[in-house]
BALOBA-1460 file (C-alpha; in Angstrom, 3 decimals):
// residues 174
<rec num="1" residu="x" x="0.000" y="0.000" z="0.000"/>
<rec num="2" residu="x" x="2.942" y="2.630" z="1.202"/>
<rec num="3" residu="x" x="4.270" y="1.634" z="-2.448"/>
<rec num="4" residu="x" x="0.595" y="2.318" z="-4.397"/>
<rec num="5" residu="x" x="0.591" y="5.723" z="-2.363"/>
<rec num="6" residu="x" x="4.068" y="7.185" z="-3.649"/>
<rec num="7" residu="x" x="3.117" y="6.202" z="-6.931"/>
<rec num="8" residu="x" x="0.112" y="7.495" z="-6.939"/>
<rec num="9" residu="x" x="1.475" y="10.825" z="-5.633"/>
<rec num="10" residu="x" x="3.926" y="11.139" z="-8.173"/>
<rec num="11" residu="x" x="3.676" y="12.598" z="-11.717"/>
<rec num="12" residu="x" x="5.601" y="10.769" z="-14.218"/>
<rec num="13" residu="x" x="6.888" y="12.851" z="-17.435"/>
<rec num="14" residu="x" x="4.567" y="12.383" z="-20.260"/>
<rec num="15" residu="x" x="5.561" y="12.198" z="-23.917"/>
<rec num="16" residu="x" x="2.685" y="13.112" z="-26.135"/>
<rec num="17" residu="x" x="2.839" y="11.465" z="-29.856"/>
<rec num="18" residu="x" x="0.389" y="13.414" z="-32.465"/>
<rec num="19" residu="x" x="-0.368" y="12.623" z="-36.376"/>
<rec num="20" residu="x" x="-1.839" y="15.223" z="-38.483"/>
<rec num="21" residu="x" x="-4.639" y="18.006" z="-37.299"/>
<rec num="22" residu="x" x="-3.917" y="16.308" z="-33.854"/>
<rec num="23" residu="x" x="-0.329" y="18.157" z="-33.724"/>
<rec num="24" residu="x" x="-2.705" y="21.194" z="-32.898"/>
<rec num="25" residu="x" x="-3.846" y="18.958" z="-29.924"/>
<rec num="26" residu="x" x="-1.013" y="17.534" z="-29.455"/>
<rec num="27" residu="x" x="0.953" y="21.142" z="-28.945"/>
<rec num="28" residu="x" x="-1.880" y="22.960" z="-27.093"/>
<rec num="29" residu="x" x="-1.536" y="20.043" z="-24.127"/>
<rec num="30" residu="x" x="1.711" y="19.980" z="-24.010"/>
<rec num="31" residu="x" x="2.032" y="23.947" z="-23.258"/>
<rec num="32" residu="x" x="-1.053" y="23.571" z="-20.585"/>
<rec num="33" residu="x" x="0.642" y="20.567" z="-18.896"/>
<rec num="34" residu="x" x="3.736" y="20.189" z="-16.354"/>
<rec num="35" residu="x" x="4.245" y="16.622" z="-17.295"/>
<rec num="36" residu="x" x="4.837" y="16.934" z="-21.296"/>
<rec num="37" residu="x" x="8.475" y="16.261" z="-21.204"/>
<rec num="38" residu="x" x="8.318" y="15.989" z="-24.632"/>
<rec num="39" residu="x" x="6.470" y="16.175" z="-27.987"/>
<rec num="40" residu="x" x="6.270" y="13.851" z="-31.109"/>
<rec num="41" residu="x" x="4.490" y="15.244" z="-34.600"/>
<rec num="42" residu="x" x="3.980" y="12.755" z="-37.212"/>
<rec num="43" residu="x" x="3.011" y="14.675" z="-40.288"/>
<rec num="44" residu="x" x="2.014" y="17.292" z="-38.245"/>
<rec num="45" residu="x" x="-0.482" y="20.296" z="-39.447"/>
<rec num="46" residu="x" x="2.106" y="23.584" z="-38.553"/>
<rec num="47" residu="x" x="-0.475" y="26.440" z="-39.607"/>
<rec num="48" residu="x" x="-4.039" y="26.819" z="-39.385"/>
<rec num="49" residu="x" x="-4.861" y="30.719" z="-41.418"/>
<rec num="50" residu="x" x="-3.558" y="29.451" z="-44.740"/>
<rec num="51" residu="x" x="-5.535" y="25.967" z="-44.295"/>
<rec num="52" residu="x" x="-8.251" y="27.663" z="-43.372"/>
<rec num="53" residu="x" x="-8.690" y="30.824" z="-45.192"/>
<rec num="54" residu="x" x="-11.465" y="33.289" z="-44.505"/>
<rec num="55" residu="x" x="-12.996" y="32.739" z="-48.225"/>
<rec num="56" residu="x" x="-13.039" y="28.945" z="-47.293"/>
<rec num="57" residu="x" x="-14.695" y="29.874" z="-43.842"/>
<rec num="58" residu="x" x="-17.227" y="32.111" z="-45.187"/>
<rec num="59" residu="x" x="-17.860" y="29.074" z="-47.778"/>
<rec num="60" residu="x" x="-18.381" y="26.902" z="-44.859"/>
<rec num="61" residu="x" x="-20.725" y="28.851" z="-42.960"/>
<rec num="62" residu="x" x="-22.804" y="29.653" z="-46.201"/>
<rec num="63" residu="x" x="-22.979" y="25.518" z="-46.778"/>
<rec num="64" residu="x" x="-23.601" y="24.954" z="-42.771"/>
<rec num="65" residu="x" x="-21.156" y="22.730" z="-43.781"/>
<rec num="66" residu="x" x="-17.702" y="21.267" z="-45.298"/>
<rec num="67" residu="x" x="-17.066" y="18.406" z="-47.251"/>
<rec num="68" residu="x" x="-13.241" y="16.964" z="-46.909"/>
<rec num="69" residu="x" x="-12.621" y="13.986" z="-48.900"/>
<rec num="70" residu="x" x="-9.790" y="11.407" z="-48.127"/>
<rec num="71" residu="x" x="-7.361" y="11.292" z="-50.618"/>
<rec num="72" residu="x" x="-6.213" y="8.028" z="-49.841"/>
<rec num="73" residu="x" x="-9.644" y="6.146" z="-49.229"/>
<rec num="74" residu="x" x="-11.860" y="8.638" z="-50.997"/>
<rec num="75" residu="x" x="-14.446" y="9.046" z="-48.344"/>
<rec num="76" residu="x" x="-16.110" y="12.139" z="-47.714"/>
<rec num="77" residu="x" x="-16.541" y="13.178" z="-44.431"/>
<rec num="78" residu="x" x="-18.499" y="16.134" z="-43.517"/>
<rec num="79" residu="x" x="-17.969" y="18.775" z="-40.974"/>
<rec num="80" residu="x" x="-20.020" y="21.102" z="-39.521"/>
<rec num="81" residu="x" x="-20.392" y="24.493" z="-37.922"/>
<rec num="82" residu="x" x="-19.675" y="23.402" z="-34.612"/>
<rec num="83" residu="x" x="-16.025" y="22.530" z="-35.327"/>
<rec num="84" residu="x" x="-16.274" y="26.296" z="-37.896"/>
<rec num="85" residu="x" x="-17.241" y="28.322" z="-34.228"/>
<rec num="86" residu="x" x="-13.909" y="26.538" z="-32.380"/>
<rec num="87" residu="x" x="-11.673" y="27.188" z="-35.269"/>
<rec num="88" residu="x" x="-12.268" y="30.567" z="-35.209"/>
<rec num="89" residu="x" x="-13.027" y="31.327" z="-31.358"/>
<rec num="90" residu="x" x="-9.171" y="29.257" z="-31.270"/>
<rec num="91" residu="x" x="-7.496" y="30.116" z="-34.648"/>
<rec num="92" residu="x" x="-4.764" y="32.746" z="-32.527"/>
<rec num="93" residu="x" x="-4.796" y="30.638" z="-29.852"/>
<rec num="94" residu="x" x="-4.387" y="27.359" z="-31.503"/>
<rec num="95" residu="x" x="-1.684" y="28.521" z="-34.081"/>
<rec num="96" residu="x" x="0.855" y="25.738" z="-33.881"/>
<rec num="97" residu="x" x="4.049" y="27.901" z="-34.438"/>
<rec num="98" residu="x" x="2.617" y="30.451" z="-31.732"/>
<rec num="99" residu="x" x="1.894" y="27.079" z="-29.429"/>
<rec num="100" residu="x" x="5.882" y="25.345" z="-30.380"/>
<rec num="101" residu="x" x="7.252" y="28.755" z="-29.517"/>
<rec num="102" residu="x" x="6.838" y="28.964" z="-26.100"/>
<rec num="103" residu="x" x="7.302" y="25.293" z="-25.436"/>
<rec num="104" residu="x" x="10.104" y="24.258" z="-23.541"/>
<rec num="105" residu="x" x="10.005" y="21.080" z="-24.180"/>
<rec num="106" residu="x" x="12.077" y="18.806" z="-26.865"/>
<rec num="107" residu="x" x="9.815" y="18.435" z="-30.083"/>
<rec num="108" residu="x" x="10.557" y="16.163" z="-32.759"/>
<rec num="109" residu="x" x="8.413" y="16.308" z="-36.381"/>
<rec num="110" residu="x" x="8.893" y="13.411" z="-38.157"/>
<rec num="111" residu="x" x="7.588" y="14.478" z="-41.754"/>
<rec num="112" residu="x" x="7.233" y="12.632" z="-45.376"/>
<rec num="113" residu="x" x="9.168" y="14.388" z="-48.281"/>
<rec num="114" residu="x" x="5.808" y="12.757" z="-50.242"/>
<rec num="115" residu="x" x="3.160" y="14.458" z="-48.243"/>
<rec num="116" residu="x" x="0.563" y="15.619" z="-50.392"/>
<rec num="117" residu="x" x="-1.881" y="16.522" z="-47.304"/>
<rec num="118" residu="x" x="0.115" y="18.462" z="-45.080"/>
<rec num="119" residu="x" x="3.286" y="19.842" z="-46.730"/>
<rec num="120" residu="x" x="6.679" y="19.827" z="-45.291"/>
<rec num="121" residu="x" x="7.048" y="23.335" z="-45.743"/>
<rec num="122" residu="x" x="4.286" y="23.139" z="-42.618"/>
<rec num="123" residu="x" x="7.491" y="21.265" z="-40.464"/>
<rec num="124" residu="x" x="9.710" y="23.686" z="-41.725"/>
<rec num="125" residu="x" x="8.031" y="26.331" z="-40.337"/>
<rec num="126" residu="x" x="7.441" y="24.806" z="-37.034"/>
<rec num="127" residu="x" x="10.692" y="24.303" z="-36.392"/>
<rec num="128" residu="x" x="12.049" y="27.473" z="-37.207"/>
<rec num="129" residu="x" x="9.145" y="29.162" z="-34.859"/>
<rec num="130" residu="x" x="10.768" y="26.882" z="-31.889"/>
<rec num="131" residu="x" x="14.232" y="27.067" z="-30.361"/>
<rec num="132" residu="x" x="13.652" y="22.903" z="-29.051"/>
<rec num="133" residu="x" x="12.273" y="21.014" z="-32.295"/>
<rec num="134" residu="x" x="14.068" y="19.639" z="-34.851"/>
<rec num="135" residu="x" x="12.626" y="17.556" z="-38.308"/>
<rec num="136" residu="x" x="13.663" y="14.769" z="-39.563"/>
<rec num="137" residu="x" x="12.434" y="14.191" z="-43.188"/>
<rec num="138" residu="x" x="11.584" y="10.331" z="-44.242"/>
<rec num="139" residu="x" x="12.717" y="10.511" z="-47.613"/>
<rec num="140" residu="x" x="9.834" y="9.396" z="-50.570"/>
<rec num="141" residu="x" x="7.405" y="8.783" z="-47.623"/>
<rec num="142" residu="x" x="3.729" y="10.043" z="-47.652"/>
<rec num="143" residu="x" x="0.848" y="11.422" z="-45.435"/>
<rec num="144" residu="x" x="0.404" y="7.812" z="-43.378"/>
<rec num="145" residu="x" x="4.235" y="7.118" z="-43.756"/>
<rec num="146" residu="x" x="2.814" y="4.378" z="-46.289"/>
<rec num="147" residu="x" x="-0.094" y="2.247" z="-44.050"/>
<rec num="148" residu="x" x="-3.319" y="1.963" z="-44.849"/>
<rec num="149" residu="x" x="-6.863" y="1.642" z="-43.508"/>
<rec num="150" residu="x" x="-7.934" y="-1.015" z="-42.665"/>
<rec num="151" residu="x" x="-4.158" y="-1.702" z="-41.271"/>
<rec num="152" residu="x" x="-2.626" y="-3.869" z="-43.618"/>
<rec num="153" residu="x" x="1.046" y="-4.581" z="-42.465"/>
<rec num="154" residu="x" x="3.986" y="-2.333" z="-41.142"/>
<rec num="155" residu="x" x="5.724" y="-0.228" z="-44.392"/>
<rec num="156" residu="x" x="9.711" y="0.596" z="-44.344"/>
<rec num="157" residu="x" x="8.457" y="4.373" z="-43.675"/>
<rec num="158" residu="x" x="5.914" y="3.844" z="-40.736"/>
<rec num="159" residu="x" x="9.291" y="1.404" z="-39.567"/>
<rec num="160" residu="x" x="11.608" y="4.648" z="-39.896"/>
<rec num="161" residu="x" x="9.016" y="7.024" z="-38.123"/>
<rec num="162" residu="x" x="8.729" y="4.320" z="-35.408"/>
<rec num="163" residu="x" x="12.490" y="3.596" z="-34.791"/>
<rec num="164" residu="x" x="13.063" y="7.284" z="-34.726"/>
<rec num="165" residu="x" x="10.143" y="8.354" z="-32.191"/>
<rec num="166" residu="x" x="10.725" y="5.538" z="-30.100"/>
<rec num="167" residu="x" x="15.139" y="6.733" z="-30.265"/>
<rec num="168" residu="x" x="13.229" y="10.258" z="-29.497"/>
<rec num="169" residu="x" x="11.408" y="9.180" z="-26.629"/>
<rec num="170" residu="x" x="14.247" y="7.125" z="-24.977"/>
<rec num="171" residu="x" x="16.841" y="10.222" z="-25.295"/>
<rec num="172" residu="x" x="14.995" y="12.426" z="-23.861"/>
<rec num="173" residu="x" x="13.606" y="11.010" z="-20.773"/>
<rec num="174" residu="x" x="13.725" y="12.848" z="-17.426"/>
């Protein structure tokens, strides 16, 4: 029981891992939380005004809706107003190179050179907003670092990504 106690009492450093839009979440945690040691972006969204542009907004609120199709599955999924009001109650607030920039925390962005959905210039840009991230590029990899949905096996990109996170992760514990 003493054991359970101190453990229980005790907050253990926390390394956050993010894909895609979820950098946003991923970065916004991190800079409200004590226990982020550290940060991981997989293909990692780095600016939300030019994704979101206020002709595409207004286009969205006219609709009551936007469409966004997967490019690798070719669903269409379909988002609403809801998620329009938090984007821009948060844009400012939410801006991932305003969010990396006053981290303090190491912050790795492992990023495709293939990337057709979030460009690397994105990474580029996050890192140079930061004085603690660094990129590494995975040369002639995409979006999903090559998987698919539904999983179908490991690919020698996702492999890379992993190896490299996981070397991440290990260096920098505290």
């Amino acid at each position: 029981e003493e054991t359970k106690a101190g453990v229980e009492g005790m907050k253990q450093p926390a390394a956050i891992l993010a894909h895609s839009r979820g950098a946003v979440s991923a970065l916004a945690a991190a800079s409200r939380r004590s226990d982020v040691s550290q940060v991981v972006l997989w293909a990692g969204v780095g600016q939300l005004d030019d994704r979101y542009p206020p002709d595409v907004r207004a286009s969205w609120r006219a609709r009551g809706s936007m469409e966004v199709v997967n490019s690798r599955t070719g669903q269409v999924l379909e988002i609403g107003l809801d998620a329009l009001d938090d984007l821009e109650a948060n844009i400012v607030r939410l801006d991932p190179q305003r969010l990396v920039a006053a981290l303090r925390v190491p912050i790795l962005l492992i990023h495709g050179t293939e990337d057709l959905s979030v460009p690397v210039t994105e990474a580029e840009a996050v890192v140079r907003a930061s004085t603690t991230a660094r990129l590494v590029q995975v040369e002639g990899a995409g979006h999903t670092f090559g998987a698919v949905h539904p999983f179908k096996g490991t690919t020698p990109a996702l492999e890379k990504a992993l190896e490299l996170t996981i070397d991440f992760i290990r260096r920098n514990l505290t």
